[in-house]
Backbone as numpy.savetxt, mean C-alpha at the origin, in Angstrom:
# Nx Ny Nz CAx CAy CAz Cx Cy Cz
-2.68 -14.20 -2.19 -2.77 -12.78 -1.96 -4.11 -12.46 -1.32
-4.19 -11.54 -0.64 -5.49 -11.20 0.14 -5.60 -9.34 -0.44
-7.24 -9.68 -0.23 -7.71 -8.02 -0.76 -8.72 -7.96 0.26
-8.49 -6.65 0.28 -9.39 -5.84 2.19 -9.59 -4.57 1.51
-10.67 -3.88 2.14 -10.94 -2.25 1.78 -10.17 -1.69 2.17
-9.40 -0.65 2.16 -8.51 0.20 2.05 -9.00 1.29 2.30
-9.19 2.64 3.48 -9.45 3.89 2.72 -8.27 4.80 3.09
-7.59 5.43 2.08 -6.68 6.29 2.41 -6.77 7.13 2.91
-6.30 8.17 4.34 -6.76 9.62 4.42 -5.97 10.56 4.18
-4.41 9.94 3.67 -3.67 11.01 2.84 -2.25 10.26 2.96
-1.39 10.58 2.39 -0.27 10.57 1.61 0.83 10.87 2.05
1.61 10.63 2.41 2.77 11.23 2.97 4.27 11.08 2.13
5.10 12.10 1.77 6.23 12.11 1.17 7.24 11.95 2.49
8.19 11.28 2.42 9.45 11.74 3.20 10.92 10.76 2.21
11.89 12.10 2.68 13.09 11.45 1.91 14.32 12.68 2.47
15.31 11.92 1.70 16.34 12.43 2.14 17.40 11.82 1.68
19.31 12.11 1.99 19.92 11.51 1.42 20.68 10.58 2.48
21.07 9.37 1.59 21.50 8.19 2.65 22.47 8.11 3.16
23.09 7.85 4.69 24.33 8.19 5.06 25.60 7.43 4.93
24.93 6.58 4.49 25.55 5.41 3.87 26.12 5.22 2.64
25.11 5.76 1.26 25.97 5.01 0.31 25.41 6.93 -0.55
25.38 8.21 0.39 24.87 9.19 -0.18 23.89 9.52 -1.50
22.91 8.67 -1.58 22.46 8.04 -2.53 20.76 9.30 -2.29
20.19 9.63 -2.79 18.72 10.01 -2.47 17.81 8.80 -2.69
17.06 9.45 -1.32 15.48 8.49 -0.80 14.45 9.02 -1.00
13.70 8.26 -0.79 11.89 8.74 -1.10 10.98 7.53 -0.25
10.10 8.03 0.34 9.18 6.81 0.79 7.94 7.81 0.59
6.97 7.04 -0.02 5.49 7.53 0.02 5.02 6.84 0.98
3.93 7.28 2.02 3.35 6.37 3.43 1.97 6.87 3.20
1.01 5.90 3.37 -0.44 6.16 3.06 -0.83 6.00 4.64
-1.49 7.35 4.97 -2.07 7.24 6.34 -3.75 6.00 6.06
-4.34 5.14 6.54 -5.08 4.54 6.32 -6.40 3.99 7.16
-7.20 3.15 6.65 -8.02 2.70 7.77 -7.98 1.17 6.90
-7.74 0.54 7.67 -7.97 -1.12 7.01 -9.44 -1.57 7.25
-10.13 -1.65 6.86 -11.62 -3.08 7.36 -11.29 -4.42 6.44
-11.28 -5.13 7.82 -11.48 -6.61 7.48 -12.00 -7.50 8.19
-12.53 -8.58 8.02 -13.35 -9.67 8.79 -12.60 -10.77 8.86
-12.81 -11.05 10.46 -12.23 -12.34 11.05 -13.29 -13.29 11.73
-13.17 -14.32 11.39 -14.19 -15.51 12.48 -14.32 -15.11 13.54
-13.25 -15.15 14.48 -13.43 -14.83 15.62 -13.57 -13.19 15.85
-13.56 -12.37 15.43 -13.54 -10.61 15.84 -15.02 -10.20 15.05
-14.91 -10.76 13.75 -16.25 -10.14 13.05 -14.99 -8.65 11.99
-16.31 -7.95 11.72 -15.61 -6.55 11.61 -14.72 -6.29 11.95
-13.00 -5.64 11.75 -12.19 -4.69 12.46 -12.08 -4.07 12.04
-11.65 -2.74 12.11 -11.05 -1.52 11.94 -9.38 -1.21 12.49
-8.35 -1.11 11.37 -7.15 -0.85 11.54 -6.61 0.24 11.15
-6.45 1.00 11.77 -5.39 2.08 11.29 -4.18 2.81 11.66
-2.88 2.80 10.61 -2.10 2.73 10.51 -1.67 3.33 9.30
-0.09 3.03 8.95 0.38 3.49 7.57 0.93 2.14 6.68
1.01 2.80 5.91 1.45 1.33 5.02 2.21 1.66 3.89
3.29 1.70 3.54 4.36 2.15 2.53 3.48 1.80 0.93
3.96 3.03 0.31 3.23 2.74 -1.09 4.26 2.15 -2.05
3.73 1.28 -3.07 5.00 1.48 -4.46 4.88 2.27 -5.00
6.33 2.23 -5.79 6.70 3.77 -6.80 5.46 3.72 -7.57
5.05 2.82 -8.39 4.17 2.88 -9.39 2.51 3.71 -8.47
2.25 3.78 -7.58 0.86 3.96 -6.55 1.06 5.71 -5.92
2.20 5.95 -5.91 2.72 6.97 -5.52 1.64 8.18 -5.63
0.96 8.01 -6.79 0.23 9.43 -6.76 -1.18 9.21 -6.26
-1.35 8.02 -5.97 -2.78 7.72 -5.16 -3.32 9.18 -4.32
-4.46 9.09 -4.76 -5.64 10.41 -3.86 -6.15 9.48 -2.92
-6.04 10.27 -1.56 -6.93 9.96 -0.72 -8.76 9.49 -1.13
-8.88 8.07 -0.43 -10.83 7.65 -1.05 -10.56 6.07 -1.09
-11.38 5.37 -1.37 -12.13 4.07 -0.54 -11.27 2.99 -1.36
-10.42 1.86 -1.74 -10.06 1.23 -2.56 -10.17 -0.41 -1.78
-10.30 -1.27 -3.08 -9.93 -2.02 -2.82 -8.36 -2.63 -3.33
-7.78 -3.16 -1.53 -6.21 -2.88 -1.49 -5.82 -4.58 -1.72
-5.12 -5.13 -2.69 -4.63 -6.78 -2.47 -3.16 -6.29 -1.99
-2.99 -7.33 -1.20 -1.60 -7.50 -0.70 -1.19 -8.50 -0.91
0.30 -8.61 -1.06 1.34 -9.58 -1.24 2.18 -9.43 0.09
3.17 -10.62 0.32 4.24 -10.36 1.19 5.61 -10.30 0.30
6.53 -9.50 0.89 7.61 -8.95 0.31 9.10 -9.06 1.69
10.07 -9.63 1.16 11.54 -9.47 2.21 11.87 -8.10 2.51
12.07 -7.74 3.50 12.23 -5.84 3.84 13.73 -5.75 3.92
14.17 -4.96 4.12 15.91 -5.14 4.42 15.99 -5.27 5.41
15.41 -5.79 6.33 16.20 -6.83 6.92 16.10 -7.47 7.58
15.34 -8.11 6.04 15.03 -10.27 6.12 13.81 -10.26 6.74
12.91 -9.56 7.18 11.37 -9.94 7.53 10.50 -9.55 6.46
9.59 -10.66 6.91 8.37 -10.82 5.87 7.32 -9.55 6.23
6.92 -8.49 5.23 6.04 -7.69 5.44 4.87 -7.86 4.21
3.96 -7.11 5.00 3.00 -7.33 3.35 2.88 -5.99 2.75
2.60 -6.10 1.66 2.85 -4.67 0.35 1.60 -4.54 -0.45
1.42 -3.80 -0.80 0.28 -3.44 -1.54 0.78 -3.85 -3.21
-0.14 -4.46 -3.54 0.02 -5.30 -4.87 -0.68 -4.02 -6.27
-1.79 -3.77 -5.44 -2.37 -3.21 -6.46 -3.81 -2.70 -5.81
-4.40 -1.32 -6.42 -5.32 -0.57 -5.41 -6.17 -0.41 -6.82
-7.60 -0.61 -6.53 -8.88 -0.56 -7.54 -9.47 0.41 -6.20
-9.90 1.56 -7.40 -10.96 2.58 -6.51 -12.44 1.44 -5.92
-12.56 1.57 -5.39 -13.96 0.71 -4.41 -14.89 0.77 -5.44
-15.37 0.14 -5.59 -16.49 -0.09 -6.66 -15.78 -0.08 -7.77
-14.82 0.00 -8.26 -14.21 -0.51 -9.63 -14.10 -1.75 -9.73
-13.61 -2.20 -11.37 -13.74 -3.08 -11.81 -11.78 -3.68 -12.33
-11.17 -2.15 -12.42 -9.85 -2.20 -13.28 -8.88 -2.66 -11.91
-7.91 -2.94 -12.16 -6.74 -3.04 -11.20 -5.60 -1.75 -11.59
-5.22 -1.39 -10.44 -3.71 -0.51 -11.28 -2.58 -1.57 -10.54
-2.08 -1.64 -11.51 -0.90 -2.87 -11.35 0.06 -2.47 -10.71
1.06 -2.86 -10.11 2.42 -2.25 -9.18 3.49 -2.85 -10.06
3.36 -3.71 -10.77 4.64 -4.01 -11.86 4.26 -3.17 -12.60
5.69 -3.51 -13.53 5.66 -3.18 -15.15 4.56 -3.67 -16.14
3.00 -3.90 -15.60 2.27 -4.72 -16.91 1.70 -3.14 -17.39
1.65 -3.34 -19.26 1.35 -2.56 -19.62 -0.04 -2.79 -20.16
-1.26 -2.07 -20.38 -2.42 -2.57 -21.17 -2.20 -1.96 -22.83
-3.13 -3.33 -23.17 -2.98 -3.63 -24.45 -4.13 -3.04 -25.15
């Protein structure tokens, strides 16, 4: 898994119902800025969106550190997902599974 700074600049809801199996949707989309370092580039700056999990959903826009995993999308490509987001300078993780603290 890889972890990069993260800063969110806001949040996005969209949903609707599916035409397919009439089912209701939801996607949370984090507008973002990625920094990360490469051998060859040094510094980059990325920005883009990046789908949240249910569990991250209420994330506030501000500086985190983001780990990613890769995950199968529907359909069949490898994307990467946000595992779990620690405010920048924290120490805690907020988990994207079911772990509960003890």
């Amino acid at each position: 898994m890889s972890k990069q700074k993260l800063t969110i600049l806001q949040v996005i809801q969209k949903g609707g119902t599916s035409k397919k199996t009439g089912l209701p949707w939801e996607i949370h989309s984090a507008q973002c800025i990625l920094e990360q370092e490469t051998e060859k580039n040094g510094r980059e700056l990325l920005v883009g969106t990046v789908n949240l999990p249910k569990e991250l959903w209420a994330s506030q826009p501000g500086d985190y550190l983001a780990e990613f995993g890769l995950a199968q999308s529907m359909d069949g490509k490898l994307e990467p997902r946000i595992v779990s987001l620690v405010p920048f300078g924290a120490q805690k993780a907020k988990p994207s599974a079911g772990v509960s603290a003890a």
